[in-house]
C-alpha beads as a LAMMPS data file, in Angstrom:
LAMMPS data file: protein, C-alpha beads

287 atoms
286 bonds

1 atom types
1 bond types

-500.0 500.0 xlo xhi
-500.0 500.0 ylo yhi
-500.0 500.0 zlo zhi

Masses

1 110.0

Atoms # bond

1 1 1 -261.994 181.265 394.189
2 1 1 -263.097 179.100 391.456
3 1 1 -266.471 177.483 391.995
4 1 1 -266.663 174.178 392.354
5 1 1 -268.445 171.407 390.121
6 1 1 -270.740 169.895 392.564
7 1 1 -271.873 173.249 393.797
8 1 1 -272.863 175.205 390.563
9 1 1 -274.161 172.219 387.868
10 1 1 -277.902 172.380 389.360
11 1 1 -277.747 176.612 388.970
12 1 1 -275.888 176.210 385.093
13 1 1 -278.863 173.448 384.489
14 1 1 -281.190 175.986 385.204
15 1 1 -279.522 178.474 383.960
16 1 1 -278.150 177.475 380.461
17 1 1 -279.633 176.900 377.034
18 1 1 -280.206 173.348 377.003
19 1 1 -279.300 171.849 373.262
20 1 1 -281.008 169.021 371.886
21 1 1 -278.265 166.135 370.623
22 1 1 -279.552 164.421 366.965
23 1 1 -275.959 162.014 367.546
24 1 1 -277.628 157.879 367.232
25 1 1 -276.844 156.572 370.663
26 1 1 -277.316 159.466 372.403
27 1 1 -278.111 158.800 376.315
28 1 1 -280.399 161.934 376.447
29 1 1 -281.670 164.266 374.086
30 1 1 -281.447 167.287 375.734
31 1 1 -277.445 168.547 376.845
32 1 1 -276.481 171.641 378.651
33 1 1 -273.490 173.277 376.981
34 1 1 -269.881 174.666 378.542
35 1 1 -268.077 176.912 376.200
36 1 1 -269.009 178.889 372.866
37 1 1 -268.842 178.000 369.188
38 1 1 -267.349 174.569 368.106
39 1 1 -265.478 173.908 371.080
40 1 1 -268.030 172.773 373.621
41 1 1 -268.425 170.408 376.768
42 1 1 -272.115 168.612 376.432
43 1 1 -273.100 167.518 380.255
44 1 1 -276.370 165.111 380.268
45 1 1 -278.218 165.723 383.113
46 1 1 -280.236 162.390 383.405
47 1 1 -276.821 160.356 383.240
48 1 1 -274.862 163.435 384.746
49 1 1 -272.009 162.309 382.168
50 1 1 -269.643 165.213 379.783
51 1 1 -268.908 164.499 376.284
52 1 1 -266.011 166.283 375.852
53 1 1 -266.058 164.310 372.212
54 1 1 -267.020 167.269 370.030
55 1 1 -269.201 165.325 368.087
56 1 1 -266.896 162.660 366.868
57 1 1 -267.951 159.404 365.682
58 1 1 -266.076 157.144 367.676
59 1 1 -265.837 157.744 371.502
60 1 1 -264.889 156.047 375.167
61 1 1 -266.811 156.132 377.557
62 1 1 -264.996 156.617 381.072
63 1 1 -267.257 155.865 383.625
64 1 1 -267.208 157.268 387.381
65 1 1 -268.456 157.815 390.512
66 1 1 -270.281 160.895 391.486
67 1 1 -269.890 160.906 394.882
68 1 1 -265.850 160.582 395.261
69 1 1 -265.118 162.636 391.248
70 1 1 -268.137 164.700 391.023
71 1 1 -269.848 163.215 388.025
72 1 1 -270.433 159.947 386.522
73 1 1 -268.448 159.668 383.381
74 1 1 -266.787 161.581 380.121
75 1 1 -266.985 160.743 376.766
76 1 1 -263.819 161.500 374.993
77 1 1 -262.652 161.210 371.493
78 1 1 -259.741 158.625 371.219
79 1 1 -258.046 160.335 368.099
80 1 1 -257.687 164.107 369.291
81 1 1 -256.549 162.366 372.900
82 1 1 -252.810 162.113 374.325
83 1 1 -251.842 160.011 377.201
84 1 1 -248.996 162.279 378.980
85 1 1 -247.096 160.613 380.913
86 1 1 -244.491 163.045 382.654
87 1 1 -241.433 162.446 384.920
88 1 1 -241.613 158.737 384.692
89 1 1 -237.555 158.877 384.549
90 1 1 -234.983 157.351 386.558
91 1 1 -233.715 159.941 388.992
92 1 1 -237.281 159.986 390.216
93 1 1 -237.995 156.376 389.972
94 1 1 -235.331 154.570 391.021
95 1 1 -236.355 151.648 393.495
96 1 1 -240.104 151.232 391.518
97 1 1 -243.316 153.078 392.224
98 1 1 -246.648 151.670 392.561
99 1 1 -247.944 153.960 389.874
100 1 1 -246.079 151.895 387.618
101 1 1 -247.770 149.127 386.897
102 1 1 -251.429 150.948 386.690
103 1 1 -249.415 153.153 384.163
104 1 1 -248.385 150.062 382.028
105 1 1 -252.248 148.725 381.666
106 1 1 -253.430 152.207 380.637
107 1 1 -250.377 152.636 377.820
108 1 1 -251.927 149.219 376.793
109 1 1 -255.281 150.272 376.249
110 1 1 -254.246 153.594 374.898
111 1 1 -252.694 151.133 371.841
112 1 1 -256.262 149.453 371.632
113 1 1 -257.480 152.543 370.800
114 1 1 -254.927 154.593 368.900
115 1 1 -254.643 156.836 371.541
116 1 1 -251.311 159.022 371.169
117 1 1 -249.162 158.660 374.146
118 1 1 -246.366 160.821 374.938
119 1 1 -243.399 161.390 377.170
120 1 1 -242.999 164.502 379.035
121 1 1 -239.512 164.651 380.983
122 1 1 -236.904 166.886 382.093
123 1 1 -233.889 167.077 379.734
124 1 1 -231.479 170.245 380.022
125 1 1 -228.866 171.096 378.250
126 1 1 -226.376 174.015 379.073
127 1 1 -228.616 176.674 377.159
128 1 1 -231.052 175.585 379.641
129 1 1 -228.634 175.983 383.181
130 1 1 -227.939 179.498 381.577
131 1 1 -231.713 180.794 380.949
132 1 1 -232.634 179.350 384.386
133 1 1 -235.070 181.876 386.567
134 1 1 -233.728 181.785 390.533
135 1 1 -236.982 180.402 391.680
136 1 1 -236.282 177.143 389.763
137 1 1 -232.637 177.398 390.693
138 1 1 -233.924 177.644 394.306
139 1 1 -235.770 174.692 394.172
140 1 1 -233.122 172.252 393.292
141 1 1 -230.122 173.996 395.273
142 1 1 -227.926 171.529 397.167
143 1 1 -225.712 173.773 399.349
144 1 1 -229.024 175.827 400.496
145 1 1 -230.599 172.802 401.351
146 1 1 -227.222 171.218 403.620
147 1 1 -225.916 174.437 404.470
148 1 1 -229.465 176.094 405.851
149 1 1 -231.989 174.627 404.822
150 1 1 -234.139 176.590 401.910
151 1 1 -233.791 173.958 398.949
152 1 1 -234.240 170.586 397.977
153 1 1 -232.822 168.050 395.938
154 1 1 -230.015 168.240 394.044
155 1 1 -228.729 170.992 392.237
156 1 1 -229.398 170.577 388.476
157 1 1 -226.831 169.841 386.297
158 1 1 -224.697 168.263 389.213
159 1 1 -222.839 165.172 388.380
160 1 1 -224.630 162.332 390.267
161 1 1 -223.070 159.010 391.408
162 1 1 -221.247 156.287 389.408
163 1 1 -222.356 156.707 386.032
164 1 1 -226.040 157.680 386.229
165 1 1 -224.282 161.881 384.180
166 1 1 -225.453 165.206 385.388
167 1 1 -228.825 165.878 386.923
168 1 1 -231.681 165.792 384.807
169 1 1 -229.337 166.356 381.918
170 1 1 -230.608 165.571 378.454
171 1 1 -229.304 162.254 377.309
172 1 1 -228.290 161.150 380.484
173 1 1 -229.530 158.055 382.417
174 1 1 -231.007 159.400 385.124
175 1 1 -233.090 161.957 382.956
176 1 1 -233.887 158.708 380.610
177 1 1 -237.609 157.135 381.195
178 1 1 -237.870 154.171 383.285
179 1 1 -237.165 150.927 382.240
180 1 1 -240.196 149.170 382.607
181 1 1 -241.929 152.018 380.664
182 1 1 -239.436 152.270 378.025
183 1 1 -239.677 148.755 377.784
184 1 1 -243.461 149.323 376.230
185 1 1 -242.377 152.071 374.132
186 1 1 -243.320 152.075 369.869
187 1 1 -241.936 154.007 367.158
188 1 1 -245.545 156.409 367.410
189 1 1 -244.830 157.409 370.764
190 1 1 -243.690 160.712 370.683
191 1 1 -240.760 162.235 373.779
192 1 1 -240.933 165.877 374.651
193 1 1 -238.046 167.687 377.093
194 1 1 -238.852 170.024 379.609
195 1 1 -236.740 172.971 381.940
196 1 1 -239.476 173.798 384.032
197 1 1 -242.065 171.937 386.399
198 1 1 -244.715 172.617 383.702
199 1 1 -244.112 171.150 379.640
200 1 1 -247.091 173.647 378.851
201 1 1 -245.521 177.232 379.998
202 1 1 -244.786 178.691 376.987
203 1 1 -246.502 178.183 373.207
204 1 1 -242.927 178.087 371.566
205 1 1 -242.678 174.642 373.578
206 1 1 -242.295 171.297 371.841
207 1 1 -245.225 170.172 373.260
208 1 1 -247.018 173.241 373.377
209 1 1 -246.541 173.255 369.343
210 1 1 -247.336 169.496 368.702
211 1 1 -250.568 169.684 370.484
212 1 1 -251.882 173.389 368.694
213 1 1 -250.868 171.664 365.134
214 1 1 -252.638 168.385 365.696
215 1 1 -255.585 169.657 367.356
216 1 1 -255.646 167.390 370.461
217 1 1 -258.204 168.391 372.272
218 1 1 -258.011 166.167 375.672
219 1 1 -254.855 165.045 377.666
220 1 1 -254.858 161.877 379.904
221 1 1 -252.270 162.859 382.476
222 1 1 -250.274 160.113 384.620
223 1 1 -246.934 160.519 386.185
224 1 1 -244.742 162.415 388.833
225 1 1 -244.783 164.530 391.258
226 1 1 -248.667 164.951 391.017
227 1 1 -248.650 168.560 393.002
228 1 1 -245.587 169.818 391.403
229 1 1 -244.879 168.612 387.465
230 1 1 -247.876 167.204 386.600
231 1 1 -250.006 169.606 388.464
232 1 1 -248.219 172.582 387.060
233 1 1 -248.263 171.145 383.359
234 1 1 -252.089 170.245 383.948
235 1 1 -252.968 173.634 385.228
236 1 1 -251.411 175.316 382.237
237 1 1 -253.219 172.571 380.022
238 1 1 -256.247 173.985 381.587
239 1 1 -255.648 177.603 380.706
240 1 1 -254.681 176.745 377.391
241 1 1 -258.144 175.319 377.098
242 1 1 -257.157 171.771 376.768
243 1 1 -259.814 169.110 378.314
244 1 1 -258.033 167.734 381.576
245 1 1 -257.998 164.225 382.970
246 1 1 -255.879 163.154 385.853
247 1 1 -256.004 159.101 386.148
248 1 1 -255.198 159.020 389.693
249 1 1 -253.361 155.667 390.675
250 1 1 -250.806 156.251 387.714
251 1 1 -249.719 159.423 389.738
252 1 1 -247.688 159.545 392.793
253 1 1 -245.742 162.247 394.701
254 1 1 -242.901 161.911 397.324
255 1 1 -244.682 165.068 398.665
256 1 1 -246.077 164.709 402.276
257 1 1 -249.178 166.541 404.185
258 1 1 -251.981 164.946 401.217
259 1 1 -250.550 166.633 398.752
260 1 1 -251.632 164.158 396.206
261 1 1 -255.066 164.036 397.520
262 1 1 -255.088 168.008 397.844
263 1 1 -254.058 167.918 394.099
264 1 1 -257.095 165.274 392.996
265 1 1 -259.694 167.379 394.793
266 1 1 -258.492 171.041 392.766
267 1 1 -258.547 169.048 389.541
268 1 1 -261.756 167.218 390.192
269 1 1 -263.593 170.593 391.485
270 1 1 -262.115 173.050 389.196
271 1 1 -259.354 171.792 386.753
272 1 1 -260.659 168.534 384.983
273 1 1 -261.571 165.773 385.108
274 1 1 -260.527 163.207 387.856
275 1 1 -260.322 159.008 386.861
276 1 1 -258.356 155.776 387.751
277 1 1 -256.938 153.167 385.700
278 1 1 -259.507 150.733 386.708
279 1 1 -261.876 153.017 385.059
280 1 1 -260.096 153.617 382.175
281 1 1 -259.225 150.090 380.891
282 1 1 -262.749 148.834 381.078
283 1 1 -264.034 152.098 378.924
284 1 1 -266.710 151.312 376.643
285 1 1 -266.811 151.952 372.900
286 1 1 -269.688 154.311 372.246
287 1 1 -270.186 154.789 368.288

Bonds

1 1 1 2
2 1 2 3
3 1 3 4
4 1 4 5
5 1 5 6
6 1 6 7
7 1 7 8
8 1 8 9
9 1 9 10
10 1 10 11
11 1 11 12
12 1 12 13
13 1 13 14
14 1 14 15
15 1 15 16
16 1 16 17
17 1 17 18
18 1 18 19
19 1 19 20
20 1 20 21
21 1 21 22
22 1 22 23
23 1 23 24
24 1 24 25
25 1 25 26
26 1 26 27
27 1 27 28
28 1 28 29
29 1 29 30
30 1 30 31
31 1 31 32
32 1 32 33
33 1 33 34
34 1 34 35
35 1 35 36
36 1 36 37
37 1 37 38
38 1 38 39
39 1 39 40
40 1 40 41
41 1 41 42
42 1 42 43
43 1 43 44
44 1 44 45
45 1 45 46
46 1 46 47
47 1 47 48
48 1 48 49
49 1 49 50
50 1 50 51
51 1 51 52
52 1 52 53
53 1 53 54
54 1 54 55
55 1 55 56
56 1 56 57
57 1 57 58
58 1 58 59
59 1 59 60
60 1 60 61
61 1 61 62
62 1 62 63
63 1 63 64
64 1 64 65
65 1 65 66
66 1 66 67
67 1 67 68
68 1 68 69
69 1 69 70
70 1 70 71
71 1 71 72
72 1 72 73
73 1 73 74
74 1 74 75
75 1 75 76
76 1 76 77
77 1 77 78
78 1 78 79
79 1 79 80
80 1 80 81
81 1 81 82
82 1 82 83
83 1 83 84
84 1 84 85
85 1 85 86
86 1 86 87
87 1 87 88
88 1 88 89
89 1 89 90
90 1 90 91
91 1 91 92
92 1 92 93
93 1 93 94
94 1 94 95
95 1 95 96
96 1 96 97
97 1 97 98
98 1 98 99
99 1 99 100
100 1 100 101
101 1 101 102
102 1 102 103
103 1 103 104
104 1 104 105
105 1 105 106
106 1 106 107
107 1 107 108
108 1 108 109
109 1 109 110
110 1 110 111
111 1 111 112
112 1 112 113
113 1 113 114
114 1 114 115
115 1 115 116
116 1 116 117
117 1 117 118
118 1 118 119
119 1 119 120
120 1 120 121
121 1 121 122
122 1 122 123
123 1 123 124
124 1 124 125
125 1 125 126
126 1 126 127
127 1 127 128
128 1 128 129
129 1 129 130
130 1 130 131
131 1 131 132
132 1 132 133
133 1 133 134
134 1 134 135
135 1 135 136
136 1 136 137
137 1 137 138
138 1 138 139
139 1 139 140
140 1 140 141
141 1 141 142
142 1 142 143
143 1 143 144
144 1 144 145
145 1 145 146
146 1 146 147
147 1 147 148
148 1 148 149
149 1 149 150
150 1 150 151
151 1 151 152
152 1 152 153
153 1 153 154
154 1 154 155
155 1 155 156
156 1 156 157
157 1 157 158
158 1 158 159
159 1 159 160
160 1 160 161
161 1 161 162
162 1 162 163
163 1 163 164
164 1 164 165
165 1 165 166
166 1 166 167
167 1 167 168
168 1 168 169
169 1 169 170
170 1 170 171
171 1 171 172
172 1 172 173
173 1 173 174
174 1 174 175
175 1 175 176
176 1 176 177
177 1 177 178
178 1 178 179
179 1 179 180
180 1 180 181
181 1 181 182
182 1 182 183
183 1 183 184
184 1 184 185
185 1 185 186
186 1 186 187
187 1 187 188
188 1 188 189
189 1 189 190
190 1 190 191
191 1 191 192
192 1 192 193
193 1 193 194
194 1 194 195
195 1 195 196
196 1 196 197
197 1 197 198
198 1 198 199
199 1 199 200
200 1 200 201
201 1 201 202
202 1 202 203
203 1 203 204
204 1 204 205
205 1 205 206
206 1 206 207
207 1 207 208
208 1 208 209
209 1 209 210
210 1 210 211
211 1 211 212
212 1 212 213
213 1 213 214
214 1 214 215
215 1 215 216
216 1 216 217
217 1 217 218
218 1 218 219
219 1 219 220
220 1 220 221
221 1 221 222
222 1 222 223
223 1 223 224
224 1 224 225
225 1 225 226
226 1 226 227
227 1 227 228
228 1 228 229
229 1 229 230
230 1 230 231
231 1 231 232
232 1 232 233
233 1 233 234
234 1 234 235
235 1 235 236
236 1 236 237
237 1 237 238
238 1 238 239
239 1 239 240
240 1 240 241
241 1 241 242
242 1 242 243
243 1 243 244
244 1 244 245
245 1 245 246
246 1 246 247
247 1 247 248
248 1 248 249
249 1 249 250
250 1 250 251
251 1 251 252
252 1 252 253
253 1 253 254
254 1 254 255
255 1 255 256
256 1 256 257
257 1 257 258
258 1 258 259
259 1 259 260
260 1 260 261
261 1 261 262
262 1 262 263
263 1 263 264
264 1 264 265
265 1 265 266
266 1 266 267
267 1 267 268
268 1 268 269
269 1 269 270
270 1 270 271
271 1 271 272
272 1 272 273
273 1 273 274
274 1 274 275
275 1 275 276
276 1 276 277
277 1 277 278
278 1 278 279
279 1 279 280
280 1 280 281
281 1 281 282
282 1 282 283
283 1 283 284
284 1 284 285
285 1 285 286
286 1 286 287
């Protein structure tokens, strides 16, 4: 089992190499470093805050609290960051969601800041139906799920109602993003397809590809279902070695039994970094 954040910090404060920080504005002058070479996490022990910044010039400062996400703020670097925003479509939206609306105010800051943002949806084509693995298949099998009970959903690729096309099918409306978040969309913003739960599974994925050519470093991740797509796109984000920040009201899950507050706590111990949109709209400018 992965250790937890909370439980470890005081032993790695004791334990690391503390370096000293010669950045102006610096909140302390002495930070204790998480990974090797260039690519390092600097946590500040007086203000218990990570720069996950790298050294950039300009930053944002997202503030927190300790107690509920296990520190008190990361500094991130707006240019190398991409607000994800996955599964905001209509087949899982239809009817509104209250993640919505906390989603709209955080696309709005993300402009104020040149902060990429990005769509990350499910959009299959036939190629995809023929490549499918069973346990996917599974998932979203209709006649197991009337006939006894083992799936869920509908299967994909099955025509839906009236005109809304095939299930999930790319092009379609149902696998198109929601209006009120296609409504805010600009030319920048960039619109990656998915076959699986996760965007991140594989490097010869769209998104896999943009993200190792730009050299984004952190991902701001909103959307649906937070334990199944964006959790599984998040974890992979983390074993890629991306920096990992879940903004928690602009997620939601039809998922019962806490899953969505199950999901929080792994990313907040273990994963990433865990925020709320609150938070992120009133980040400060550090230069």
């Amino acid at each position: 089992m992965a250790p937890g954040i909370v439980n470890t910090l005081e032993e790695t404060v004791v334990k690391s190499k503390l370096v000293t920080s010669a950045e102006p504005g610096a909140l302390s002058a002495e930070f204790v470093p998480f990974g090797g070479g260039d690519d390092q996490w600097l946590y500040n022990p007086d203000t218990k805050q990570f720069d996950l910044s790298r050294g950039s010039v300009k930053k944002l400062l997202i503030e927190a609290d300790d107690g509920i996400r296990n520190h008190r703020g990361v500094l991130i670097d707006p240019e190398k960051t991409v607000l994800v925003v996955i599964d905001m479509q209509n087949y899982f939206i239809i009817g509104g969601l209250a993640a919505v609306e906390p989603t709209l105010k955080v696309i709005e800051r993300c402009r104020e800041d040149n902060i990429q943002v990005a769509f990350l949806n499910w959009g299959i084509t036939e190629e995809d139906l023929r490549k499918m693995p069973p346990a996917v298949t599974r998932g979203w099998n209709r006649n197991l799920l009337s006939v006894r009970g083992y799936g869920w959903n509908v299967n994909l690729g099955s025509q839906l109602p009236g005109d809304q096309g095939r299930c999930l099918f790319k092009g379609t409306w149902n696998a198109d993003i929601y209006d009120p978040l296609k409504a805010v969309m600009i030319d920048s913003d960039l619109r990656f397809d998915k076959a699986r739960m996760s965007g991140l599974w594989s490097p010869e994925l769209p998104f896999h590809r943009y993200l190792q050519e730009s050299a984004k470093k952190t991902l701001l991740f909103t959307g649906v279902n937070t334990d199944q797509c964006l959790l599984g796109t998040l974890t992979d984000a983390y074993s890629w070695g991306w920096d990992c920040i879940l903004i928690s009201d602009c997620a939601a899950t039809l998922t019962e039994l806490n899953a969505h507050d199950v999901a929080i706590h792994n990313i907040s111990t273990n994963l990433g970094f865990v925020s709320d949109s609150d938070a992120f709209v009133a980040a400060a400018r550090v230069a």
